[in-house]
C-alpha positions, 0 to 999 in steps of 0.5 A: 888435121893439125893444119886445120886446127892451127887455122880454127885457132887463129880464127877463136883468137882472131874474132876475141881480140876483135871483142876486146879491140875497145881496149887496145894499146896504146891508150894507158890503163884508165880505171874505173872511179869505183877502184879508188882506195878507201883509206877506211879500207884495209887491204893487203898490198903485195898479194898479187893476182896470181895466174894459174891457166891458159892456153895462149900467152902473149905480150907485145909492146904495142898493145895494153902498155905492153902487159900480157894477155891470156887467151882460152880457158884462162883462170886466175887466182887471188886470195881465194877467189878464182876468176876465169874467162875467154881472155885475161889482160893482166896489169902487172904494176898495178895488180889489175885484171880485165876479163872477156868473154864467159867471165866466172868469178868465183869466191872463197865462200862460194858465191859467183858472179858470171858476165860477159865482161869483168874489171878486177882490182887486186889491191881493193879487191874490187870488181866491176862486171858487165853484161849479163851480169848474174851473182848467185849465192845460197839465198838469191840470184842477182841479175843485172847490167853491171854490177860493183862488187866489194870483197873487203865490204863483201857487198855487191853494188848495182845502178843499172836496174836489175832483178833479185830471185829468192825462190820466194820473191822477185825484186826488182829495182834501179839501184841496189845494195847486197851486203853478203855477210848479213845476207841484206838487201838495199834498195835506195830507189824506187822497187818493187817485190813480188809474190804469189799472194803479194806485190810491194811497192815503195822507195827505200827499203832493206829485205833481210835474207836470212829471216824474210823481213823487209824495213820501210823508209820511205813511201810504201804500199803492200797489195792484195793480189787477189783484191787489189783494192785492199792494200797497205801504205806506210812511209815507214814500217816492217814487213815479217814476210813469212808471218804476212805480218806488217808493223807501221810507224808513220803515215800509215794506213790499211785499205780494206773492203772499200775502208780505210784504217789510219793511226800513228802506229799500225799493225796488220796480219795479212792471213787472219786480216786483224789489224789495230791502230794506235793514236790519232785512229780514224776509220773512214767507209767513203761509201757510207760518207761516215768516218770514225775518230778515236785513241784505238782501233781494231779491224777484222777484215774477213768479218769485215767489222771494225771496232773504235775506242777511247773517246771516239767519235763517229761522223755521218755526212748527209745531203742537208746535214752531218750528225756527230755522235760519241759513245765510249765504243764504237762497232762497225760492220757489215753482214748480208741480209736475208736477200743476200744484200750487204748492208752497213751497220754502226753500233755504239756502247755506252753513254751515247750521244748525238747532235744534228742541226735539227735534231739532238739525242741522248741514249745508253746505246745506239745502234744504226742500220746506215743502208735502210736508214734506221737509228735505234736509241736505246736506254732511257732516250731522250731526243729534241727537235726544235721546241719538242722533247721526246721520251721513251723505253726506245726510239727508232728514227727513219731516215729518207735515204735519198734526202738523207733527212729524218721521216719519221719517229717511233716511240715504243714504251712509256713514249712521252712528246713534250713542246713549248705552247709559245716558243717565244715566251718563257711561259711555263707552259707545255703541250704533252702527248704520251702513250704506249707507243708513238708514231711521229712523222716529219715535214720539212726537218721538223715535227709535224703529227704524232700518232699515240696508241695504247693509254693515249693522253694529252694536255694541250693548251687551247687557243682561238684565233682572231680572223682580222688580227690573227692573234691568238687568245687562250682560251684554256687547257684541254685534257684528253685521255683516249685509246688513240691520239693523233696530234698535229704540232704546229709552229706554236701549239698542238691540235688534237685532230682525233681522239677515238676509243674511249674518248674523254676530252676536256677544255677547262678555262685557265681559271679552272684548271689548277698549276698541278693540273697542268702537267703529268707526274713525269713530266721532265723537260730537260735543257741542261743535258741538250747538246747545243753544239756539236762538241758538246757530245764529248761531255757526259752533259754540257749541264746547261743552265736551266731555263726557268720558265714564268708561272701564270696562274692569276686567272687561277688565283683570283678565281681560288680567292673568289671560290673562298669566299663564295664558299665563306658566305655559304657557311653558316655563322655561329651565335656567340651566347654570353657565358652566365656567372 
């Protein structure tokens, strides 16, 4: 029996010293450049690693420099820490051990690092263990290939790849960091932290242990694993773990629900999906081809609605044109209609104003339904396309949701459509259709017939064309009042098409139709207040000189002054008697 097992022995040793054949003999003792001492680093010389176990001793002159090496269920002791493995060759002079084979290192505050290999510095008190690295302490387990270990720094080094496991997250990177004191991890290459609910993703980062708090230096994005589409970016923040919430600091954005939240500085609780943004805030919605530019903003993720201030501004791209709107607020939001379709809506607060290339408004509130095309100007609107002025309680204008472009006008209370009889001239004169409610359609971007219904009236200035020249020749001002009007706009006049229900239409000679005569009490044709560009829709009003429009009224006045007489003539003349004394 003895025999047996004095043969099993000789075999156990014979297949480990065939494991550690790499560091035979007579090669000198090279060591790793990481055990070079730090002259910032105290250590103790003269505390020698000391051995506490064997079974099997050995030393022979022709092998590691003829140091000894230990054999089965070797264990070794150094200022607290203890180190055990299958085989210990120990570097006397240098207080330098080299373990093989189940490598256990185990230190005074309880962390362990096993492997299959491990390199042990008693003057630096340094380690480098590899193979199957894994360092377990009370917060996490480290998994590696290699791995650098300081007990001066009490940090543990790796470069190799490897994974960290704190029973919440799994980490994995190709480089990293542990400073055990403070319980922080750092990662100065590329890593990738995972969750159940969550994935981050980045370059350069420290997790805290202790507190479940992760710093971002460099490129980051933090993903919804449920809707990987709404993600995070930063290229510098912190991440409270725990709270799911998120602090951003530079180039920093929020995707959510197909949108996107910029701003200089960003917050974002990922439980109730608030987010805000302060300084330099833009929201862009890419499906909607519209974004929105302000100093704050705010996001309600779950609601999906979002909300912008301080001097914000929206920006619509269409097919054939971009309309620039601001308003002192902005709501943004989306909300199922009543066929479960979601549509988009964008509202405005306040001092509402709007510029396109063909059409330029003016409201208190603005509210825009961006599916069905549908604006709504609300609170003393005024709205000008071309050479025409539109008035009223509210307007609602249609766009074509192909083209992207204007159909249509609805004018609901006190509506009122002035145009310039002339755009060519500076005549004072207005065409004016007004009404309870207003229906105008469009062609070809501009105003084309208006439809008035409910107290219709109109002044129109009547003209006749010459069939060889073509040239007009005005003939008078027609003044029509009806149940309805239906108008056609033309590049330099109006028509009445039809004029029903209690029809009153007149034309009157330029002669017989007095200046005061010509327009309505309300009339209030307005060029100072007209945004001209779009950034005039950052001014309460771009107070525009007004135009100052020519009176012609001679026809008029020679006709006053010929009725004057004819009246003068008809007077019956007085008989002057001579007063007796």
């Amino acid at each position: 029996m003895k025999k047996i097992l004095f043969v099993l022995f000789i075999f156990i040793y014979a297949l480990g010293f065939s494991q550690i054949d790499k560091l035979n003999s007579k090669e000198p003792l090279v060591k790793d450049p990481y055990f070079k001492k730090e002259t910032n680093v105290a250590v103790q010389p003269g505390q020698k690693v000391r051995f506490i176990h064997s079974d099997l001793f050995e030393r022979k002159p022709d092998m590691y420099g003829g140091n000894p090496f230990f054999t089965g269920n070797v264990q070794f002791e150094h200022q607290g820490a203890m180190l055990t493995a299958d085989r210990v060759i120990f570097y006397e002079k240098e207080n330098f051990a080299k373990a093989i084979g189940n490598v256990l290192l185990v230190t005074s505050d309880g962390n362990r690092i096993t492997s299959n290999e491990m390199e042990y510095d008693g003057n630096t008190q340094r380690g480098i263990a590899r193979g199957k690295v894994v360092l377990t302490d009370a917060k996490q387990t480290i998994s590696t290939d290699v791995l650098y270990y300081d007990r001066v720094k009490n940090t543990a080094y790796f470069n190799s790849g490897g994974t960290i496991n704190d029973g919440r997250n799994t980490m994995w990177t190709q480089s990293a960091t542990y400073f055990i004191d403070s319980k922080t991890n750092e990662f100065t290459n590329n890593y990738t932290i995972d969750n159940a609910q969550y994935r981050v993703e980045g370059k350069n980062i420290k997790h805290y242990q202790n507190t479940n708090i992760a710093e971002f230096f460099g490129p980051t994005t933090i993903v919804n694993k449920e809707k990987p589409s709404n993600y995070v970016y930063t290229e510098n923040g912190k991440y409270l773990m725990n709270e799911k919430q998120v602090y951003l600091n530079k180039n920093s954005r929020i995707y959510y629900n197909g949108k996107i939240l910029k701003g200089d500085k960003m917050f974002f609780n990922q439980l109730t999906g608030f987010g805000k943004a302060e300084g330099n805030v833009r929201l862009d919605d890419p499906k909607e081809n519209r974004y929105i530019i302000g100093g704050y903003g705010e996001i309600y993720e779950k609601i999906d609605s979002a909300m912008i201030t301080q001097k914000p501004y929206a920006v619509k791209i269409m097919n054939q044109d971009t309309a620039y709107i601001a308003a002192e607020r902005f709501l943004s939001y989306q909300k199922l209609d009543s066929t479960q379709k979601k549509k988009s809506f964008l509202r405005g607060y306040k001092k509402v104003r709007l510029f396109m290339t063909k059409a330029q408004g003016r409201a208190d509130s603005l509210s825009f339904n961006e599916t069905d095309g549908i604006l709504h100007l609300n609170v003393k609107p005024l709205f000008w396309s071309g050479e025409k002025q539109i008035s009223g309680d509210k307007i609602e204008a249609y766009f074509n949701t192909t083209e992207q472009n204007i159909d249509s006008l609805k004018v609901i209370g006190n509506a009122f459509a002035i145009s310039k009889a002339d755009s060519l001239t500076l005549k004072d004169e207005f065409n004016q259709v007004k009404g309870n409610l207003m229906t105008i359609f469009y062609q070809n971007n501009e105003i084309k017939i208006a439809k008035v219904t409910g107290n219709a009236q109109a002044i129109t200035y009547a003209d006749s064309e010459d069939a060889k020249t073509k040239q007009l020749d005005r003939i008078g001002i027609a003044l029509s009042t009806c149940g309805q009007i239906e108008a056609l706009f033309e590049e330099r006049k109006i028509q009445i098409i039809s004029c029903n229900i209690g029809a009153n239409s007149d034309i009157y000679p330029m002669s017989m139709i007095a200046p005061d005569k010509r327009k309505f009490t309300d009339f209030n044709w307005n060029t100072k207040d007209r945004p001209r560009k779009w950034e005039d829709i950052f001014l309460d009003t771009p107070n525009y000189e007004e135009v100052k429009y020519e009176t012609d009224d001679t026809l008029y006045q020679k006709a006053e002054e010929l009725r004057k007489k004819e009246e003068a003539k008809k007077k019956p003349k007085t008989i002057k008697r001579d007063r007796k004394l």
